[in-house]
N, C-alpha and C positions, 0 to 999 in steps of 0.2 A: 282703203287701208293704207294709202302712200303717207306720205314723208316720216318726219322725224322721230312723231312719237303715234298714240291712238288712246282711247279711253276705255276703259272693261268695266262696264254698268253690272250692277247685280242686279236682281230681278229688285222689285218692290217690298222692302219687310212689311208684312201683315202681324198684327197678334195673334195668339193661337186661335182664337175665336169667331178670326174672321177666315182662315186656308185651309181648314180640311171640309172636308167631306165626309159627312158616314158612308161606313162601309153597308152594305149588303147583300146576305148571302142565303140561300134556304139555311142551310146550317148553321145560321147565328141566334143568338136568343132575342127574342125580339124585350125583351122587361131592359135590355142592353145595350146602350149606344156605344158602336165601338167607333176607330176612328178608321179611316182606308187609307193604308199605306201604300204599296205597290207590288205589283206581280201575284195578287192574290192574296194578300196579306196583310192585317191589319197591326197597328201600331204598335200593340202589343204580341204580334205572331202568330195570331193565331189565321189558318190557312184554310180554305174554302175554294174549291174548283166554281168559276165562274163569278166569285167579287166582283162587286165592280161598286165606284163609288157612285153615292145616290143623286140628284138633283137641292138635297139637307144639306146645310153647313152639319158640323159638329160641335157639339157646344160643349166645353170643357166644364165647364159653370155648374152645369143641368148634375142633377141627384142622380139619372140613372148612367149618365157616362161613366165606362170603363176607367179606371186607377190607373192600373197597366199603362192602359194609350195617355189617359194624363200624365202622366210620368213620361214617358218616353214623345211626349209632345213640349215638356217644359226640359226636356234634354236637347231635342234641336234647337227651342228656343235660345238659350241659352249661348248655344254657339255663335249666333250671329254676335258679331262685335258693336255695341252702343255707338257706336261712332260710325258704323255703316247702316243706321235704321232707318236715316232720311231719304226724301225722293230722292235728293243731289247726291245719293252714294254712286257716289264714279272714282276710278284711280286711274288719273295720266300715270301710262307706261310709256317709256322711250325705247325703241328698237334695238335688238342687240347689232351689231356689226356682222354683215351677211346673213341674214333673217331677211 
């Protein structure tokens, strides 16, 4: 991290279809794909002691995936800014003065 300036890489943009993971939990319905958010909790909030995301993507596309999680999946999406969706998403920062 020496000299003048460094570069802050963002991870790789995926579309949605390719970064989650289902969620599964004894307590979900199985006719239900949800999507696995974090900490036990699925993208829609719904909460289950022991989640954990599956070895499945989760496919937004599919008839039985949760609304809820499609919605609040095409809300992260969203955020990421078009112009940082490439592999080359990097921003040269330059050091502030004693950093």
């Amino acid at each position: 991290m020496g000299g003048e300036s460094f570069e802050i890489a963002r991870p790789p943009y995926l579309p949605m279809e390719m970064r989650g993971e289902r969620a599964v939990a004894d307590g979900l319905p199985a006719d239900v794909s949800h999507a696995f958010g974090v900490f036990d909790e699925t993208l829609c909030g719904i909460q289950e002691d022991g989640m954990s995301p599956s070895d499945h993507l989760w496919l937004p596309e599919r008839e039985n995936a949760c609304g809820a999680c499609r919605e609040a999946a095409a809300v992260i999406d969203e955020r990421r800014p078009q112009d940082m969706r490439g592999e080359e998403a990097r921003l040269s920062v330059a050091r502030r003065p004693g950093a």
